[in-house]
C-alpha positions in Angstrom: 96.7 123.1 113.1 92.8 123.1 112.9 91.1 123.7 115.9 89.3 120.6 116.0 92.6 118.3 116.1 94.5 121.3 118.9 90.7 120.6 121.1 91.5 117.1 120.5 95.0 117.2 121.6 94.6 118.8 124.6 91.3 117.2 125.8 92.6 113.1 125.5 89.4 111.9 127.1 88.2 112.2 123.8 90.9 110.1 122.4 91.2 106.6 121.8 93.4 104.8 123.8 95.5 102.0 121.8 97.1 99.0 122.7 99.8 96.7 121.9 98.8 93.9 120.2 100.0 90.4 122.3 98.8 88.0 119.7 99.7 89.4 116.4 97.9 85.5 115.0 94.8 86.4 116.8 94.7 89.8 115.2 95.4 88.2 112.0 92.0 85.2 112.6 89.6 88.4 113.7 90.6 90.8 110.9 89.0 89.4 107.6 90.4 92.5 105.7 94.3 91.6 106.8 93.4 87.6 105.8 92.3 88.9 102.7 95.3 90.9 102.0 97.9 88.1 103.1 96.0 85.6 100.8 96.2 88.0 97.9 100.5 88.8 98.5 101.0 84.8 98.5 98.7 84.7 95.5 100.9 86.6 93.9 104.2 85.3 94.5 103.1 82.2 93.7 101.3 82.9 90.7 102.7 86.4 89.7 100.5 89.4 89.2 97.1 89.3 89.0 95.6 91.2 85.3 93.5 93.5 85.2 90.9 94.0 82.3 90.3 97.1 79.7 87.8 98.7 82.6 90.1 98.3 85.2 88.4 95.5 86.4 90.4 91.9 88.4 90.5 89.6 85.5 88.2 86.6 86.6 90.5 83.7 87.2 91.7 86.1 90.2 88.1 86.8 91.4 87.3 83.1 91.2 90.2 81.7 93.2 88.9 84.1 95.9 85.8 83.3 96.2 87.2 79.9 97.0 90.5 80.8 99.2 88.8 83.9 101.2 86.9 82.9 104.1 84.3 85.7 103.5 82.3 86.5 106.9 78.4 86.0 106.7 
């Protein structure tokens, strides 16, 4: 183990404490990144998968409908 992670370890003032979460919806309305994610899995099963285009790129039907559905933070 590198000495860094065994300093770490053993020192757990350094370490960041976490909590249970008690309102799994409120952590769902503050995370935009989770939103984001559900939207897209419902997306899908709804509409199937989302295409991709020779670069690798989301096709823009996809990229459109988020711009709408996604309630992007300013």
């Amino acid at each position: 183990m590198p000495i860094s992670i065994r300093r770490a370890l053993r020192d757990k003032r350094r370490m960041i404490s976490l909590h249970p979460i008690t309102d799994p919806a409120g952590a769902v309305r503050s995370s935009p990144m989770l939103r984001a994610v559900c939207l897209t899995l419902n997306y899908i099963a709804e509409h199937g998968p989302i295409g991709l285009t020779a670069t690798g790129a989301l096709k823009r039907y996809f990229v459109e409908w988020a711009v709408d559905a996604f309630d992007w933070p300013f």
